[in-house]
N, C-alpha and C positions, 0 to 999 in steps of 0.2 A: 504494500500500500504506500502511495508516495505519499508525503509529508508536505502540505500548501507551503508556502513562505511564510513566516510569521509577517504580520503586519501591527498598528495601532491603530485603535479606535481614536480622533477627534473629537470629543464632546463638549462644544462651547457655541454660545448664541451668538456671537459677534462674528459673523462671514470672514471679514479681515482677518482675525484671529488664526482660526481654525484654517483659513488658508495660506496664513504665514507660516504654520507650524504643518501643515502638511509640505508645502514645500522643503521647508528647513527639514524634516523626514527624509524625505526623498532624496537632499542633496546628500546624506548619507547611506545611502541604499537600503532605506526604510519604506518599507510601501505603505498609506494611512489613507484611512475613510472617515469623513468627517458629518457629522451631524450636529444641528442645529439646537436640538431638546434632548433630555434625559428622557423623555419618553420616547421620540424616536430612536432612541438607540436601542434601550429594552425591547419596545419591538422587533428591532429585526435583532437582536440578541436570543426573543424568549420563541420568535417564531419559526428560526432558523439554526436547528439543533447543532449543527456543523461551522456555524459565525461564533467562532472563538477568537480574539485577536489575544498577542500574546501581551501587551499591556493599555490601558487606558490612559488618553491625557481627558483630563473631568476638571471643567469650571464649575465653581462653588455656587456662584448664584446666576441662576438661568430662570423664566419662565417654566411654571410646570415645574416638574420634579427639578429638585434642587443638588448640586451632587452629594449631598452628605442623604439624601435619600436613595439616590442611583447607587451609592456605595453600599447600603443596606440592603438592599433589593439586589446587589449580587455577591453580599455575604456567601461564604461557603463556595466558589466558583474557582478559586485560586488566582484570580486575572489580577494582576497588581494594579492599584491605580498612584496615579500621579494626580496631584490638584493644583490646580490653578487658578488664580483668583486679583481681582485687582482691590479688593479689599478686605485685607488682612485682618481678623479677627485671633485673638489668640485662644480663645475657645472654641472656634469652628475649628482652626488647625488641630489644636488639643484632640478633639472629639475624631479628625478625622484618620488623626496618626495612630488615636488609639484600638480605631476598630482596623488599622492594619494596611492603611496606606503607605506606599513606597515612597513617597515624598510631598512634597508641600511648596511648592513657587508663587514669587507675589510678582504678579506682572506690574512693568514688565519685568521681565526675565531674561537673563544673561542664555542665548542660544547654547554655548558650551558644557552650561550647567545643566537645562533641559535636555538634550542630546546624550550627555553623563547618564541622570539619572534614570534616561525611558533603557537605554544600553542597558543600566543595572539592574533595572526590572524585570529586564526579556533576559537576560543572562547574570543571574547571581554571583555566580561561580567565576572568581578571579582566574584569569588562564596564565599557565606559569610559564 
């Protein structure tokens, strides 16, 4: 059975955004899909048994599901997320590191640092 390429999910309501950071993906040989709502994602997450990406970039506050509820709603799933948000609360970050987030960015955000951490999320494992 062949193995897809892993890719990222994009999850942020700001088009610019989501299309800055897919690009910036890409120019790493990252392939990323990006959506607009936490519920659009979940949809094609929860309808499409085989739409696994190997980690999540997730804005904090969006329309609709907000990410620190996208993040609950895929509790148990193993998909690392990363969060992004352009307003820093130290209790949403709290909350979201402690159910098990890979990271925490306050946009904006240094490209290097994002690019760092989605790497560290899709690949744990330091290579020697």
């Amino acid at each position: 059975m062949s193995q897809a390429k892993p890719f990222v999910a994009v999850v942020d309501d700001d088009e610019s955004v989501s299309r800055a950071i897919k690009r910036l993906l890409r120019s790493t040989g990252l392939a990323a899909d990006t959506f607009k709502t936490g519920n659009d994602f979940l949809d094609m997450f929860d309808s499409i048994p085989s739409y696994r990406p190997a980690c999540i970039v997730l804005d904090v506050q969006m329309p609709g599901l907000n990410g620190l509820e996208v993040q609950q709603r895929l509790a148990g799933s193993g998909i690392p997320i990363i969060f992004i948000t352009a307003h820093d609360d130290a209790v949403v970050r709290d909350q979201a590191l402690a159910a098990g987030a890979a990271g925490y960015l306050r946009k904006p955000f240094n490209d290097e640092i994002l690019i760092k951490a989605v790497r560290s999320a899709i690949d744990p494992a330091p290579k020697p």
